[in-house]
TORSETI-926905 format. One record per residue: residue in three letters; chain; x, y, z of N, C-alpha, C in turn. Coordinates in steps of 0.2 Angstrom, whole numbers, always signed. Atoms other than C-alpha are relative to their C-alpha. Example, Ala and Ser with C-alpha at 12.3 -4.5 7.8 and 13.67 -1.06 7.14 Angstrom:
2
+------+-------+-------+-------+-------+-------+-------+-------+-------+-------+-------+
! resn ! chain !  n_c1 !  n_c2 !  n_c3 ! ca_c1 ! ca_c2 ! ca_c3 !  c_c1 !  c_c2 !  c_c3 !
+------+-------+-------+-------+-------+-------+-------+-------+-------+-------+-------+
!  ALA !     A !    +4 !    -6 !    +0 !   +62 !   -22 !   +39 !    +4 !    +6 !    +0 !
!  SER !     A !    -4 !    -6 !    -1 !   +68 !    -5 !   +36 !    -4 !    +5 !    +3 !
+------+-------+-------+-------+-------+-------+-------+-------+-------+-------+-------+
% end
This chain:
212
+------+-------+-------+-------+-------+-------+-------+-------+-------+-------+-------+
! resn ! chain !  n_c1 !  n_c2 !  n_c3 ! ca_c1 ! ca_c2 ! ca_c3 !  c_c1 !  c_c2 !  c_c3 !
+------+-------+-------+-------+-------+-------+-------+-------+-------+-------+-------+
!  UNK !     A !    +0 !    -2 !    -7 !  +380 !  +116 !  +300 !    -2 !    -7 !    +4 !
!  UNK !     A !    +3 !    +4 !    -5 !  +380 !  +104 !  +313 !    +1 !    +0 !    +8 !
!  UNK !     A !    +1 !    +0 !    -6 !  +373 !  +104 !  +329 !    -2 !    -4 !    +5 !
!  UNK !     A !    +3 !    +6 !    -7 !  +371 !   +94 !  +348 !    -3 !    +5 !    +1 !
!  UNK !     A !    +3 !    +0 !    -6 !  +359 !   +96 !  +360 !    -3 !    -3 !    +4 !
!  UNK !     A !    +0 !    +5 !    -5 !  +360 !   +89 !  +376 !    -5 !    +4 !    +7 !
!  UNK !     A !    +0 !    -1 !    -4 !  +351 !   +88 !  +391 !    -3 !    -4 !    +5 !
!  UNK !     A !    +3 !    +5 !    -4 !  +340 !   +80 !  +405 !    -4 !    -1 !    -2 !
!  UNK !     A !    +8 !    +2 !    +3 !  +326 !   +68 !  +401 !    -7 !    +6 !    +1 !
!  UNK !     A !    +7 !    -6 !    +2 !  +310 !   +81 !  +397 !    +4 !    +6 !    +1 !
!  UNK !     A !    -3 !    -6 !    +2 !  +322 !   +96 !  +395 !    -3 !    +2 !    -5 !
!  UNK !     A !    +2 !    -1 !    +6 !  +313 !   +97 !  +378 !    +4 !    +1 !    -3 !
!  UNK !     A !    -6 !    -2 !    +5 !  +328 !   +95 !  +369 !    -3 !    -4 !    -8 !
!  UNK !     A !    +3 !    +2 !    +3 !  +317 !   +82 !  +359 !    -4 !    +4 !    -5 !
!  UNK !     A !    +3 !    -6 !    +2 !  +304 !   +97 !  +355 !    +3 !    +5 !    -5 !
!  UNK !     A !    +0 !    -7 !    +2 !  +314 !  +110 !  +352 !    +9 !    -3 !    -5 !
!  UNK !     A !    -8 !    +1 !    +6 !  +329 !   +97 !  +337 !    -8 !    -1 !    -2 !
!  UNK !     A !    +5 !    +2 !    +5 !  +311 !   +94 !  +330 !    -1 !    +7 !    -4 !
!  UNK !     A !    +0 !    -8 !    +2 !  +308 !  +114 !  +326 !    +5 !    +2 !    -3 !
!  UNK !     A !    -7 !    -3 !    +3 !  +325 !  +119 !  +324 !    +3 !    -5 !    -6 !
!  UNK !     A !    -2 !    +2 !    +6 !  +328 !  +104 !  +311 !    -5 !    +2 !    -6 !
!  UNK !     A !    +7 !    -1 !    +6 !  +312 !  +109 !  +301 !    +2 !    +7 !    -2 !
!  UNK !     A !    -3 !    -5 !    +3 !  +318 !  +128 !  +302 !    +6 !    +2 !    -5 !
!  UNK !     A !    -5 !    -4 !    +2 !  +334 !  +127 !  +298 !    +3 !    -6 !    -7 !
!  UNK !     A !    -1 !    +4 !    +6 !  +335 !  +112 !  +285 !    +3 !    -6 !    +3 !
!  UNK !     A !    -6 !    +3 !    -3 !  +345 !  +100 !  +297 !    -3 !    -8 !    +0 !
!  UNK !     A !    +2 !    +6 !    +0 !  +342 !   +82 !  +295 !    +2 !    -1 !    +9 !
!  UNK !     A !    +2 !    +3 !    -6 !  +336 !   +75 !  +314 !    +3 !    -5 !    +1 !
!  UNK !     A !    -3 !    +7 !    -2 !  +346 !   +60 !  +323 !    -3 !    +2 !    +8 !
!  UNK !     A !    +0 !    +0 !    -7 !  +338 !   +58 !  +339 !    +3 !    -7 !    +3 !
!  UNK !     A !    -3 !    +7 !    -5 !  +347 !   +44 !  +351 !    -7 !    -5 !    +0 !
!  UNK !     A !    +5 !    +3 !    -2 !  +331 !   +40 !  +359 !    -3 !    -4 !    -3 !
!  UNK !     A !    +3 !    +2 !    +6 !  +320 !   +37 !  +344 !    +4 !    -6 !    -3 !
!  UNK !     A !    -5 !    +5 !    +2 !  +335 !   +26 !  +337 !    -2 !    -7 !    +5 !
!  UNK !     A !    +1 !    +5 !    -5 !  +335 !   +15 !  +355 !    -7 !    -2 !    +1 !
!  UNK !     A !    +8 !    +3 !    -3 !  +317 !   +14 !  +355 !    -2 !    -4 !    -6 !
!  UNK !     A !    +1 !    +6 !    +7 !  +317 !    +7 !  +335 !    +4 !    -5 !    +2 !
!  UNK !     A !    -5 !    +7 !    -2 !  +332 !    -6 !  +342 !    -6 !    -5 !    +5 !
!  UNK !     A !    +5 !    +4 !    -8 !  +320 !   -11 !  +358 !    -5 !    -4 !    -5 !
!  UNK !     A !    +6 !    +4 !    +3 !  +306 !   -17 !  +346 !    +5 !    -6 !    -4 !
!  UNK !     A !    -2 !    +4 !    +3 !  +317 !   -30 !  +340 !    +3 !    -5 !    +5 !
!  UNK !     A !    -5 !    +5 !    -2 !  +331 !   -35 !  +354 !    -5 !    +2 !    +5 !
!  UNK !     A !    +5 !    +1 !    -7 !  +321 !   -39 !  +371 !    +4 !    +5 !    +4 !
!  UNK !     A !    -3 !    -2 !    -7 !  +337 !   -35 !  +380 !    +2 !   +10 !    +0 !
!  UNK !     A !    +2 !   -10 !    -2 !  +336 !   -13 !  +375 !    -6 !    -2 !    +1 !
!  UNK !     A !    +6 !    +1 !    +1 !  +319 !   -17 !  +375 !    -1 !    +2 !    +9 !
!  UNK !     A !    -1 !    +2 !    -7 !  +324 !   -20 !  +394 !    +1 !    +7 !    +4 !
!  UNK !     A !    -4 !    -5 !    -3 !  +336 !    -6 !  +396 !    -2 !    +7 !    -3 !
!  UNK !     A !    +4 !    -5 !    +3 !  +325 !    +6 !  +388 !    -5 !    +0 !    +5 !
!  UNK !     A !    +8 !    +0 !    -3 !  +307 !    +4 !  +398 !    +6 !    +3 !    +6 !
!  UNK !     A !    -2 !    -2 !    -7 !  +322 !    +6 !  +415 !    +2 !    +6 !    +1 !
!  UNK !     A !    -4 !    -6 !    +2 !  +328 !   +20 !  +409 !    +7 !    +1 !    +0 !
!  UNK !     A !    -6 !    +3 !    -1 !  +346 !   +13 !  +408 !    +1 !    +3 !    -8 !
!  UNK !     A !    -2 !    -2 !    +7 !  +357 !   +19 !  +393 !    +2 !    -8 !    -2 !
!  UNK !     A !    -4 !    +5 !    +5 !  +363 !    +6 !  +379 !    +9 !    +3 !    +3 !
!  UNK !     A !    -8 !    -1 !    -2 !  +382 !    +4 !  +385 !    +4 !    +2 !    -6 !
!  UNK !     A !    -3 !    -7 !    +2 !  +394 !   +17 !  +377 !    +2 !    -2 !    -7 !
!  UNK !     A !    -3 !    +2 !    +9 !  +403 !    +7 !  +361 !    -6 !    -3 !    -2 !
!  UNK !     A !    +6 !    +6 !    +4 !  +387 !    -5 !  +359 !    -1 !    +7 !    -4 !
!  UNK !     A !    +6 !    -9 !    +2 !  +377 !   +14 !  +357 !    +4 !    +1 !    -6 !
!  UNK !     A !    -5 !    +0 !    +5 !  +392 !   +18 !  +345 !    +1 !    -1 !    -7 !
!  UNK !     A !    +0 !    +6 !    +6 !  +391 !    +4 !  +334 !    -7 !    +4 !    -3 !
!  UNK !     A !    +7 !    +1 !    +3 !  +373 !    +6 !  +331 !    +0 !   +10 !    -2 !
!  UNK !     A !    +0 !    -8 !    +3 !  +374 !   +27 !  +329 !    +6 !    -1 !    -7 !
!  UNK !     A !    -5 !    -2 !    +2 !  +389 !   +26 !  +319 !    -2 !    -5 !    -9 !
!  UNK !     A !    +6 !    +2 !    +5 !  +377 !   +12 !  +307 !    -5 !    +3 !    -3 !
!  UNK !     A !    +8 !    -5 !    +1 !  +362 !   +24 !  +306 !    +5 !    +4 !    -6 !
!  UNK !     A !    -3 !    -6 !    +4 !  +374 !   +38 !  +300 !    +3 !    -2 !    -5 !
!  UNK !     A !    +0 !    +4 !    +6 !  +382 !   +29 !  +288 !    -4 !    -2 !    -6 !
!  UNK !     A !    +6 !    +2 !    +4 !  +365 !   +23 !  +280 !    -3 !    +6 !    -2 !
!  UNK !     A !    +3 !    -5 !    +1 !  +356 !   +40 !  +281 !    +4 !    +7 !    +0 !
!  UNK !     A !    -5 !    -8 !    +1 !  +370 !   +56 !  +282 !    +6 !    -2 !    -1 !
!  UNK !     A !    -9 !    +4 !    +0 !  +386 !   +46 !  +276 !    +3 !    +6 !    -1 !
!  UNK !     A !    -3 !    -7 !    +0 !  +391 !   +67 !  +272 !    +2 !    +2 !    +5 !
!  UNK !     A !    +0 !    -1 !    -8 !  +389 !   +70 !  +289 !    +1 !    +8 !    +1 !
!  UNK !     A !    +5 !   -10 !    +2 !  +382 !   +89 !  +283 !    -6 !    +0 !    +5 !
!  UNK !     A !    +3 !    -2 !    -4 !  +372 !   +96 !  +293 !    -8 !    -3 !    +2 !
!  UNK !     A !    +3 !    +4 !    -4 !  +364 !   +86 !  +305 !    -2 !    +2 !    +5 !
!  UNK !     A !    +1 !    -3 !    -9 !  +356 !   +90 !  +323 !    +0 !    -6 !    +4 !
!  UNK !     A !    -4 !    +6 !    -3 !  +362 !   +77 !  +335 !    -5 !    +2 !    +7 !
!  UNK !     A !    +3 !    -3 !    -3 !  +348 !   +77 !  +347 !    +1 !    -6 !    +7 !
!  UNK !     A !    -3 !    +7 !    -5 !  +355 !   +64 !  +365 !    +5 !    -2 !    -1 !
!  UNK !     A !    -6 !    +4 !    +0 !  +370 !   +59 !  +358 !    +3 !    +8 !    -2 !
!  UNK !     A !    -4 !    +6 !    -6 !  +384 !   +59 !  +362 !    -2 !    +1 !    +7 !
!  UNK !     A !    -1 !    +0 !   -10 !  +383 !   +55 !  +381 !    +3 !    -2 !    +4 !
!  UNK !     A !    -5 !    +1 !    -4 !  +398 !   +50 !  +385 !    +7 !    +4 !    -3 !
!  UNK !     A !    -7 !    -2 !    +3 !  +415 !   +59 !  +382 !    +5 !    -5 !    -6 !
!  UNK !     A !    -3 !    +6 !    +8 !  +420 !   +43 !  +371 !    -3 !    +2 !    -6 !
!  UNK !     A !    +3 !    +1 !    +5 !  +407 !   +43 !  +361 !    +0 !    +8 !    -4 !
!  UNK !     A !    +0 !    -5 !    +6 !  +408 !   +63 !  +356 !    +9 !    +2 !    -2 !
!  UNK !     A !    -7 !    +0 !    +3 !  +428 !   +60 !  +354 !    +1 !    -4 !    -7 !
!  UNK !     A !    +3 !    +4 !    +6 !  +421 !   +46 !  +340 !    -4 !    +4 !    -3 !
!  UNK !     A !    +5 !    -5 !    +5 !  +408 !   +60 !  +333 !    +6 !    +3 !    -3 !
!  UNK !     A !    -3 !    -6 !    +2 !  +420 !   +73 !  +332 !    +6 !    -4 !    -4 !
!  UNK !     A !    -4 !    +4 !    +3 !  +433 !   +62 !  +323 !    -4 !    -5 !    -6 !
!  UNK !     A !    +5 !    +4 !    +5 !  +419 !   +52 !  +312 !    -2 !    +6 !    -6 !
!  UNK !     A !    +1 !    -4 !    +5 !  +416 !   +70 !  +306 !    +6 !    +3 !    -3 !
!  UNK !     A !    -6 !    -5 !    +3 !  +432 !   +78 !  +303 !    +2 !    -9 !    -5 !
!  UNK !     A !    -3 !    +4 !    +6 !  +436 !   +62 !  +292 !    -5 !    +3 !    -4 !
!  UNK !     A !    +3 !    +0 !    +5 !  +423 !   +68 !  +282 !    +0 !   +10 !    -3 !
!  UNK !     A !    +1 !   -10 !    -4 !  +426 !   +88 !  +285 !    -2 !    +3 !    +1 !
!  UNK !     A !    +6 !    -5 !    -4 !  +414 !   +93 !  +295 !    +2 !    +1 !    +6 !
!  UNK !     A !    -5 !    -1 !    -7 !  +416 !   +98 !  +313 !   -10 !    +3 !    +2 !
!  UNK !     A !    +7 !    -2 !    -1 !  +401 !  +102 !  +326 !    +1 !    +9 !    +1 !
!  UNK !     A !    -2 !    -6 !    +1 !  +398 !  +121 !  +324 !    -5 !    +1 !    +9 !
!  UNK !     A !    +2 !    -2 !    -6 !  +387 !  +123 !  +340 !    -3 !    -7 !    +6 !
!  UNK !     A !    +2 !    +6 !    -6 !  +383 !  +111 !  +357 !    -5 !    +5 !    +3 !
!  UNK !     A !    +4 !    -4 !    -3 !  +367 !  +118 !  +366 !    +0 !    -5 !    +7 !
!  UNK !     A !    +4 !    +4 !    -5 !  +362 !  +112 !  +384 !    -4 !    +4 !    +3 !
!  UNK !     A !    +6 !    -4 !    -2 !  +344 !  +115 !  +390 !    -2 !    -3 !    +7 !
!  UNK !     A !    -2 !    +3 !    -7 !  +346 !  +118 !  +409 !    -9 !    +0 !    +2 !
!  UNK !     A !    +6 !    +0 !    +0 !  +331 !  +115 !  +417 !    -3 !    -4 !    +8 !
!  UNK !     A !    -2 !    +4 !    -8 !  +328 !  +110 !  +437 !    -5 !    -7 !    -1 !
!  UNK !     A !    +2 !    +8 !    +0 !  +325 !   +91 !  +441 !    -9 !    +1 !    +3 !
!  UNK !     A !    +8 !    +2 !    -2 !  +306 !   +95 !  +448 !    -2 !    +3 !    -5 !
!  UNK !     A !    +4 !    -2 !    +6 !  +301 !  +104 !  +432 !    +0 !    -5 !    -5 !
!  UNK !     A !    +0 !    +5 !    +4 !  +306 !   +90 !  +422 !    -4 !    -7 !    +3 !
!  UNK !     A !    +5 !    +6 !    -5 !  +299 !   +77 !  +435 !    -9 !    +2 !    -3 !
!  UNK !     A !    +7 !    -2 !    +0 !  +282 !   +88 !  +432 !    -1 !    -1 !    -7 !
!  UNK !     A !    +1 !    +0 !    +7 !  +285 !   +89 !  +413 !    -3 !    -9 !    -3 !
!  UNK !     A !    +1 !    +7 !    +2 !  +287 !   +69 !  +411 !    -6 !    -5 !    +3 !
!  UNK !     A !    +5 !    +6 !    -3 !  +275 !   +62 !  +423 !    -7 !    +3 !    -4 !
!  UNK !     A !    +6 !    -2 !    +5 !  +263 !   +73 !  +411 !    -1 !    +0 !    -7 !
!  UNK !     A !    -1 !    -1 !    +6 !  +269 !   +68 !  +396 !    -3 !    -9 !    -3 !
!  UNK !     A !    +5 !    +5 !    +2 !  +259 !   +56 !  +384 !    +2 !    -2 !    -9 !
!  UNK !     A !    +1 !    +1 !    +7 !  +261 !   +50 !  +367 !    -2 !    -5 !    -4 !
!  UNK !     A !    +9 !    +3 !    +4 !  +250 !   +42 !  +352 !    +4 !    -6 !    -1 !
!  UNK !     A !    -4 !    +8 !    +3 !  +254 !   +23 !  +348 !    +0 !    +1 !    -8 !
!  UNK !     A !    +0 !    +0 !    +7 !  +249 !   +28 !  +330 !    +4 !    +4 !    -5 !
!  UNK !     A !    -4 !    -4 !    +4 !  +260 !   +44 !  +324 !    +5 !    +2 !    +5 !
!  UNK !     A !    -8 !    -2 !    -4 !  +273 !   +45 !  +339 !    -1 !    +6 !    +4 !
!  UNK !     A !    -4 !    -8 !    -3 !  +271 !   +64 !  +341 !    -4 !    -1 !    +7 !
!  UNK !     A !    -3 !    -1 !    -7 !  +272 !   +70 !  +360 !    -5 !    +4 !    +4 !
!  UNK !     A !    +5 !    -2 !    -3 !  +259 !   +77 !  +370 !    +4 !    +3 !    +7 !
!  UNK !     A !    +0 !    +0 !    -6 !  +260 !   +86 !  +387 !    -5 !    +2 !    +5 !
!  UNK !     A !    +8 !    -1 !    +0 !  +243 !   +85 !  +397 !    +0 !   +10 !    +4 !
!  UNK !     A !    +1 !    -8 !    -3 !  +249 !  +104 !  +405 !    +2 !    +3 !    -5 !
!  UNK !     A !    -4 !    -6 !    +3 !  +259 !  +114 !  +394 !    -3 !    +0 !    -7 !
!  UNK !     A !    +1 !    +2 !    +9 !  +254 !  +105 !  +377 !    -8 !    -5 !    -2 !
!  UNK !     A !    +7 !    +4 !    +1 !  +236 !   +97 !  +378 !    -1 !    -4 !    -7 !
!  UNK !     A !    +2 !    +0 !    +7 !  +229 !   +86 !  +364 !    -7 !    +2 !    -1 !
!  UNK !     A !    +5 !    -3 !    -2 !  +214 !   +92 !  +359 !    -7 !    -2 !    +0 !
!  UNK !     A !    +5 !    +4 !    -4 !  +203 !   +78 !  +365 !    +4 !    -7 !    +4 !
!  UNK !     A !    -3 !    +5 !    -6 !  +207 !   +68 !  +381 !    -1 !    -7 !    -2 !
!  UNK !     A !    -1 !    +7 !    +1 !  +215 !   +52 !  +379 !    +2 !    -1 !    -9 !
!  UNK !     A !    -3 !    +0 !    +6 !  +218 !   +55 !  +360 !    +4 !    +5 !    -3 !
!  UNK !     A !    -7 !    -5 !    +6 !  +230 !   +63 !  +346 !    -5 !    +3 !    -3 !
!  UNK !     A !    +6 !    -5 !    +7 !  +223 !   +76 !  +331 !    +0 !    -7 !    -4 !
!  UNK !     A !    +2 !    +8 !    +7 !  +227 !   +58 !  +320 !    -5 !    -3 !    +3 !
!  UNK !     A !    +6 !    +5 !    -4 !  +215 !   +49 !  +333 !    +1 !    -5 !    +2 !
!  UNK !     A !    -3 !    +3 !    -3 !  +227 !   +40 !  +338 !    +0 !    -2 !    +8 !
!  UNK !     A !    +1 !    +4 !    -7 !  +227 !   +31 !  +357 !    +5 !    +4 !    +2 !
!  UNK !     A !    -2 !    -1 !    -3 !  +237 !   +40 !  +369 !    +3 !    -4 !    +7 !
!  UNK !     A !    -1 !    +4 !    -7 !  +248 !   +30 !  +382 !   +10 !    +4 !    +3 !
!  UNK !     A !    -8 !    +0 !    -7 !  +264 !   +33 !  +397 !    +4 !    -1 !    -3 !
!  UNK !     A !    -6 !    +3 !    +1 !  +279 !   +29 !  +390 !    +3 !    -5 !    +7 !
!  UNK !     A !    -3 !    +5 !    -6 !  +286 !   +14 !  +403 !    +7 !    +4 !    +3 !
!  UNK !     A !    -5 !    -2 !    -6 !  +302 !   +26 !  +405 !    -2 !    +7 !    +0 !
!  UNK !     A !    +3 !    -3 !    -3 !  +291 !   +39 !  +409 !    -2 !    -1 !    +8 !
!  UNK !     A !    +4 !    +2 !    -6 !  +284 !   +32 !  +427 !    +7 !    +3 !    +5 !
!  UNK !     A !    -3 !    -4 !    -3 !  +290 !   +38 !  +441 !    +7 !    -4 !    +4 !
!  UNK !     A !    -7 !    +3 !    -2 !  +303 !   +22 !  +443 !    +6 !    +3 !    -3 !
!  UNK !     A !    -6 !    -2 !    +7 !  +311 !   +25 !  +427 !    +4 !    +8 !    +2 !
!  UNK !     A !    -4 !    -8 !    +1 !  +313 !   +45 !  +428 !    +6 !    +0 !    +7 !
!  UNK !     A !    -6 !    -2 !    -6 !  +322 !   +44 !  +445 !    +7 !    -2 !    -3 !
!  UNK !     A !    -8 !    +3 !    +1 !  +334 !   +31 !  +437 !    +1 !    +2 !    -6 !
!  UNK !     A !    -3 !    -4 !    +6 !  +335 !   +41 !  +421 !    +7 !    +5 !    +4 !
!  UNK !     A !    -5 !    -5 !    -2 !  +341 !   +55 !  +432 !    +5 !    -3 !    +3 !
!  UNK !     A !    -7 !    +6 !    -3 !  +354 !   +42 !  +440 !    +5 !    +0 !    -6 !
!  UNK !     A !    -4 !    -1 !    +7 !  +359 !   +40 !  +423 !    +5 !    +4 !    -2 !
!  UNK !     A !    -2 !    -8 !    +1 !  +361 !   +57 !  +419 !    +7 !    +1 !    +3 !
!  UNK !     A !    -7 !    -2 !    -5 !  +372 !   +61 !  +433 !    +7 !    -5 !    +0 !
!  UNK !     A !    -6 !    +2 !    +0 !  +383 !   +47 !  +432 !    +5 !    -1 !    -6 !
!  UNK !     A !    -2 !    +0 !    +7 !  +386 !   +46 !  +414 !    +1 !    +6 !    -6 !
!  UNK !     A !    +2 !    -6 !    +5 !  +380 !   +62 !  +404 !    +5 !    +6 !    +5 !
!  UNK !     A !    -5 !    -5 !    -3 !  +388 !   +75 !  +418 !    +6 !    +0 !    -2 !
!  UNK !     A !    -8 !    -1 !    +4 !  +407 !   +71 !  +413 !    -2 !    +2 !    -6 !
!  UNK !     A !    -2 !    -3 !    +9 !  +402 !   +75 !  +396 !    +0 !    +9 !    +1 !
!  UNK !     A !    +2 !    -3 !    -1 !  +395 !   +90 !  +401 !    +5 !    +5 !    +2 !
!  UNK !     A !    -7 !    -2 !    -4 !  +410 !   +94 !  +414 !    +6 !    +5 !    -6 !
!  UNK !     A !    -4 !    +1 !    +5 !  +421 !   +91 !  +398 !    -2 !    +6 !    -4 !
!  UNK !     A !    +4 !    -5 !    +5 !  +412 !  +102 !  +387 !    +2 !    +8 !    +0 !
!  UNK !     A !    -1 !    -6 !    -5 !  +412 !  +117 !  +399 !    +7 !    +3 !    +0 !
!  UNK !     A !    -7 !    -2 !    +2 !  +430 !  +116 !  +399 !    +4 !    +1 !    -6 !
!  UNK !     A !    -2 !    +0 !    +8 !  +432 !  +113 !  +381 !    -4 !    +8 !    -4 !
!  UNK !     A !    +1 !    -6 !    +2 !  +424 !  +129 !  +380 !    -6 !    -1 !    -6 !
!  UNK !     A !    +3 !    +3 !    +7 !  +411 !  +120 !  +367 !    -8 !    +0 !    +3 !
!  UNK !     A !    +5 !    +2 !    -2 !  +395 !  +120 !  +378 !    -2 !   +11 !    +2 !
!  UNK !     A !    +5 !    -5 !    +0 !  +381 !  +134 !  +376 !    -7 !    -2 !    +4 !
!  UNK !     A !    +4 !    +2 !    -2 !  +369 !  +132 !  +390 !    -8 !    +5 !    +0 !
!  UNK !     A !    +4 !    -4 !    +4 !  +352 !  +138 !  +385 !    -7 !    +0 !    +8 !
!  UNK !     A !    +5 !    +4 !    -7 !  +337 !  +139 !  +401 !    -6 !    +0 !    -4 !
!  UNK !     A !    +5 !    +6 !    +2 !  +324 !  +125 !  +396 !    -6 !    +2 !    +2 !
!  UNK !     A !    +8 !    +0 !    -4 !  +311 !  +130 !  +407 !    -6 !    +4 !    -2 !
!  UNK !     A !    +3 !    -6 !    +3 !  +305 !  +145 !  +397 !    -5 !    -4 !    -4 !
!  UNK !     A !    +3 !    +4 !    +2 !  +290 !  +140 !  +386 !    +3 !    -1 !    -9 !
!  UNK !     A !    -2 !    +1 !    +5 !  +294 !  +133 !  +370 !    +2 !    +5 !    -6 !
!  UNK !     A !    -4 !    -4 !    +5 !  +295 !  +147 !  +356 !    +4 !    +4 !    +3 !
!  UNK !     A !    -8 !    -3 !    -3 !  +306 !  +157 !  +369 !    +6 !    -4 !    +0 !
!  UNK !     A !    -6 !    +5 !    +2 !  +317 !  +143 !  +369 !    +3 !    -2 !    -7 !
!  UNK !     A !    -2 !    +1 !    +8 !  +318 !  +141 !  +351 !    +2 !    +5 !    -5 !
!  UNK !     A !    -6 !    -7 !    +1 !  +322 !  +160 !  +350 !    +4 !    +0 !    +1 !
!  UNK !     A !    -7 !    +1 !    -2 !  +335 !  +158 !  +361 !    +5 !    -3 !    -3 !
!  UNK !     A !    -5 !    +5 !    +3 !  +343 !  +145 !  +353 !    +2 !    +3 !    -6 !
!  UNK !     A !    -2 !    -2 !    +7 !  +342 !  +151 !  +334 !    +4 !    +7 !    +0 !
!  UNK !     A !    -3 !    -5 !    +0 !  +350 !  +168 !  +340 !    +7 !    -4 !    +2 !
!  UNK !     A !    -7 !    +4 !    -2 !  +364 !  +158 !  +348 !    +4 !    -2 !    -5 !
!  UNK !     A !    -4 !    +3 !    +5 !  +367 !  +147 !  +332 !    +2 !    +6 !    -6 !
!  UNK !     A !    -3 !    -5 !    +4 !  +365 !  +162 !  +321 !    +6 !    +6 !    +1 !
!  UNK !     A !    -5 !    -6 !    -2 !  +380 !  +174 !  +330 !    +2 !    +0 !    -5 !
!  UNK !     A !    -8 !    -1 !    +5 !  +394 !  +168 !  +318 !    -4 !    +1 !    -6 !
!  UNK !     A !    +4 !    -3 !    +9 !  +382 !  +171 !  +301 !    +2 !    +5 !    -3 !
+------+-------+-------+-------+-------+-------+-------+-------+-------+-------+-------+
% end
């Protein structure tokens, strides 16, 4: 089985392909995660990441279509967590997979209004030393300023209040057609994000489970 979920930066789509790959057996590709291992090496993502800009659409491509290759050359049952997000690039998914004979069984998007996710991100923190994601409302760590590893808590740079505007610019100008496209293609299952997290994660796995 393999599954998208798409949505807007802090939708929790992050949270809730980390849960559902651990439930259901699914090997995890987050986009982001990928972009932010590139940044540590090329200055110029390094760049377009902290702004909240995307890697432009065939670069992204290249480097996604490298990873998969390396780590799920099967291209079995996968969770596809930020890509594709542009109509090209999930006309390359869906063609990368059917040369292999798979095909995506479900696409989720986690709707979720632009001031809940402004409030989710500018509250969102996580550890320099094991990554995992903090929220100081919804998801506390359970001592201020550290992780349970004890690791340092900091901002993320496209966390700030520059970046998230020009994420959502992003969004809209690039990720919407996918969306549009989607909607028509009958292939988009949109899920409301705003609920708390295991409501969201039931939601979802009832969705994925129908055709079982």
């Amino acid at each position: 089985m393999n599954i998208v979920i798409i949505g807007l930066p802090g939708s929790g789509k992050g949270t809730q392909a980390d849960i559902l790959a651990q439930k259901l057996g699914l090997f995890h590709f987050s986009a982001g995660e990928l972009a932010r291992e590139l940044a540590q090496t090329d200055s110029r993502i390094k760049a377009l990441v902290q702004s909240g800009a995307l890697i432009p659409d065939e670069e992204m491509t290249g480097y996604v279509s490298a990873y998969l290759e390396k780590n799920v050359p099967s291209g079995k049952n996968i969770l596809f967590e930020g890509y594709p997000r542009f109509v090209k690039q999930y006309k390359y998914l869906i063609n990368w997979l059917k040369e292999r004979e798979q095909k995506i069984q479900k696409i989720i998007f986690l709707e979720v209004e632009k001031e809940e996710v402004i409030k989710r991100l500018s509250t969102r923190r996580t550890c320099r030393q094991c990554e995992k994601v903090y929220n100081l409302v919804t998801n506390p760590p359970p001592k201020t300023g550290n992780c349970e590893c004890g690791g340092e808590l900091f901002q993320r740079n496209d966390d700030t209040a520059a970046a998230i505007e020009k994420r959502f610019a992003v969004f809209k100008q690039n990720v919407q057609p996918l969306i549009d496209y989607l909607q028509l293609q009958g292939r988009l299952t949109r899920v409301d994000g705003s609920r708390s997290i295991p409501v969201v994660t039931k939601a979802i796995l009832e969705i994925i489970r129908q055709d079982d």
